[in-house]
N, C-alpha and C positions, 0 to 999 in steps of 0.2 A: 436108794443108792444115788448118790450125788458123784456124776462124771466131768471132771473137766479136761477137755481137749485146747491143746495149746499151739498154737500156728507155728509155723516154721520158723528154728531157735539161731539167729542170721548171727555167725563170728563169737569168736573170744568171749567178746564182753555180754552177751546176751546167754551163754552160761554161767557166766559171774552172777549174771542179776538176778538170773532163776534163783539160783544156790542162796542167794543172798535174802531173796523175797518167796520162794513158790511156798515154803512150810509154812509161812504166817498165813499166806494166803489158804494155802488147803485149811488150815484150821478157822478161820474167821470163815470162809463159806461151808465151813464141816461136809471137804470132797472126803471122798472114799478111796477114789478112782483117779492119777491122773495119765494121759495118751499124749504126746507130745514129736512133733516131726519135729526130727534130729540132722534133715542128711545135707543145710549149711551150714553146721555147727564150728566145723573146725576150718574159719574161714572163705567162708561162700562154696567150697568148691569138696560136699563130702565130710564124711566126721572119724575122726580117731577114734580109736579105743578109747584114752586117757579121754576127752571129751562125753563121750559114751557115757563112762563110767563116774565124770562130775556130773551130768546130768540126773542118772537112775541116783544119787547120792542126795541130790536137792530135792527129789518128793515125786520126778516124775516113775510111771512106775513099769511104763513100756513106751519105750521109742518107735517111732515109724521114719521110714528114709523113701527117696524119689527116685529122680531119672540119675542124681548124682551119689547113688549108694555104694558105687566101687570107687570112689574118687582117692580115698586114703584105702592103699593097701592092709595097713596096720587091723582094720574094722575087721577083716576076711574071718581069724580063727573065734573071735567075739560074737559075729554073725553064725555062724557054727556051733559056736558052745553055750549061747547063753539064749532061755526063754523069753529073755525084758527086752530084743531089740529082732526087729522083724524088714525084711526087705521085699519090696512089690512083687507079689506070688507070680505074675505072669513074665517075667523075667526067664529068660532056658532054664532050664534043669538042672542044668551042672553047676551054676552059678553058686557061691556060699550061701547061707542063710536060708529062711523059713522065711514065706511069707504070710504066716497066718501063726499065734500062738495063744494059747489057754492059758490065765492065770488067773490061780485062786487070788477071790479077795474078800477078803470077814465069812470065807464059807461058800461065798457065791464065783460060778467058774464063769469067769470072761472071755468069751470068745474076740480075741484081734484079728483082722483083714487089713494087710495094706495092699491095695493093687494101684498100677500105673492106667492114665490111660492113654489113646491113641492118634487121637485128633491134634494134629499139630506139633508130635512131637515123635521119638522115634515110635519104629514099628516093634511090637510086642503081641503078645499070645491077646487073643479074645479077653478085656476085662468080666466079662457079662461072663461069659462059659467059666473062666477060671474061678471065680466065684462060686458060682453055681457047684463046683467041683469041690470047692471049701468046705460048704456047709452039708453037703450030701457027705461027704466023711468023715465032718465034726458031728452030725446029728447024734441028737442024747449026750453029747458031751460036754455040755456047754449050760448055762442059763442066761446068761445075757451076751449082746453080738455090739461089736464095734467096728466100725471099717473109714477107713482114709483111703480117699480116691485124691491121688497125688498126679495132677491132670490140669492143664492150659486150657480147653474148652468148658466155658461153664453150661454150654448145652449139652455136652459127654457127662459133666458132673452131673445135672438135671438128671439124665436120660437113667443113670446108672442107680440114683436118688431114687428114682421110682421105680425103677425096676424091681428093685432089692425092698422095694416100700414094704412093713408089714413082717418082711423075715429077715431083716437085719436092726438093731435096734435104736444103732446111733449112726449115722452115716454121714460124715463132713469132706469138707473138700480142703486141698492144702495145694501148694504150688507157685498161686501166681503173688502171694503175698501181701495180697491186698482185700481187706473183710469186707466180705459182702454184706446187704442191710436184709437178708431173706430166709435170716431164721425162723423154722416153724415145727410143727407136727404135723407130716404130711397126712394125706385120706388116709391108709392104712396104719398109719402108728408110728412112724418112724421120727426119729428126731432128726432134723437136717437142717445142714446150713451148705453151700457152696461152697466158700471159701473164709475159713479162720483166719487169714491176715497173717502175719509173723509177730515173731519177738524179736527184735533187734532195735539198731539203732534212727532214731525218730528225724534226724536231719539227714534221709539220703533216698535214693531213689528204689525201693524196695528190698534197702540193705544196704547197697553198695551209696559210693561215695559219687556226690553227685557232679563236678564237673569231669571225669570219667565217663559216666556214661551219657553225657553230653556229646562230648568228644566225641567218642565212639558215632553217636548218631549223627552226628555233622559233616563229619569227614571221612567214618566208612574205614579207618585207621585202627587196625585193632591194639585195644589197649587191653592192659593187664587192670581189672576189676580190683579192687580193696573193699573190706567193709569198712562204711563210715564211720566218724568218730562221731561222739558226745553221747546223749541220753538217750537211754533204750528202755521202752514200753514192752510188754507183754500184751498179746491179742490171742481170744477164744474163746470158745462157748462154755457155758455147763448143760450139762444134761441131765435131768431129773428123775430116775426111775423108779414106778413102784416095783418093786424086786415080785411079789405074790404074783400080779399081773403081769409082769415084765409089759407095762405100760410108761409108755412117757408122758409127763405129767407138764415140763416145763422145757424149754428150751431158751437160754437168754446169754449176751455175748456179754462177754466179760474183757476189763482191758487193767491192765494196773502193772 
């Protein structure tokens, strides 16, 4: 099974280009699989329904969201009703959404994890326990494990990378939007990278429009963020699995 996970989908136009490019793509690398963080979709700040719903349309085949998963209220009854789009499991309990869902794919049941994590960012339930809490309930339910740690500390991502090493099978990191060079298969089997980088657009400062967040940094004047305009890249990894083994074979980052 061929996995591709796809960095964080930044505005408008980086749903356009998915829609426009991810089927070609799935078929010339023959994915199976794709996971894709959804939650700047519908301009930096959160993703709609309508957005949601172009996304799962273009090939991806489950969404994961961050710290900004209630930003559009419209997401609430989608987050609720549907398998394909999942919100950080350690989030309170009354919040909308799953953060963890099984979907079959060609036969084989994919276990999804998105958790937040804690370092630097708000306070939230234990990453590591709520996890832990995932797979001791999914046990026997599942054949293959995916998880998105949607988290500012790439030592949290690390820490959580090896924690999970060995009983989770693909584990990436999403967030700061920017791809890390430290793709690998860790000692016990897992396939990991830090951080997938985003989709969006290529002349701005991790999305947004760059004399804005200039600004912002200069003079400490809060400004209202836009995503930038022009040409927008896709960034992320594929993950290679042997399904028999549930061994990862490859890990290599993909940009197009």
């Amino acid at each position: 099974m061929k996995i591709l996970a796809i960095g964080d989908v930044v505005g408008s136009g980086a749903v356009a280009y998915l829609k426009e490019h991810l089927w070609k793509k799935r078929a010339e690398l023959g994915v199976d699989f794709v996971i894709a963080n959804g939650e700047n979709a519908s301009e930096i700040h959160g993703i709609c329904t309508a957005d949601a719903e172009e996304l799962l349309s273009a090939g991806v085949d489950v969404i994961t969201l961050g710290n900004h998963s209630f930003g559009r209220r419209d997401i609430y009854t989608l987050l609720n009703d549907s398998n394909y789009i999942i919100r950080p499991a350690n989030y309170p309990p009354l919040v909308p959404g799953s953060g963890s869902t099984v979907v079959n794919i060609d036969g084989w049941r994919v276990l999804c994890i998105n958790v937040l994590g804690t370092a630097l960012m708000e306070s939230m339930a234990c990453p590591f326990a709520t996890v832990d809490r995932i797979l001791a309930r999914e046990e026997g339910n599942y054949d293959i494990s995916v998880m998105d740690v949607h988290a500012e500390s790439t030592s949290e991502k690390m820490a959580l990378g090896r924690y999970f090493d060995g009983r989770i099978n693909v584990i990436f990191g999403t967030h700061t939007h920017v791809p890390t060079a430290d793709e690998q298969i860790l000692p016990k089997g897992s396939g990991y990278i830090t951080d997938l980088g985003m989709t969006g657009p290529v002349d701005s400062i991790i999305g947004s429009d760059v004399q804005g967040v200039i600004e912002r940094m200069r003079t400490k004047i809060p400004v209202h963020f836009r995503v930038a305009d022009g040409e927008v890249k896709a960034h992320g990894v594929l993950f290679e699995v042997e399904t028999d083994k549930k061994k990862i074979t490859s890990v290599r980052r993909i940009t197009f």
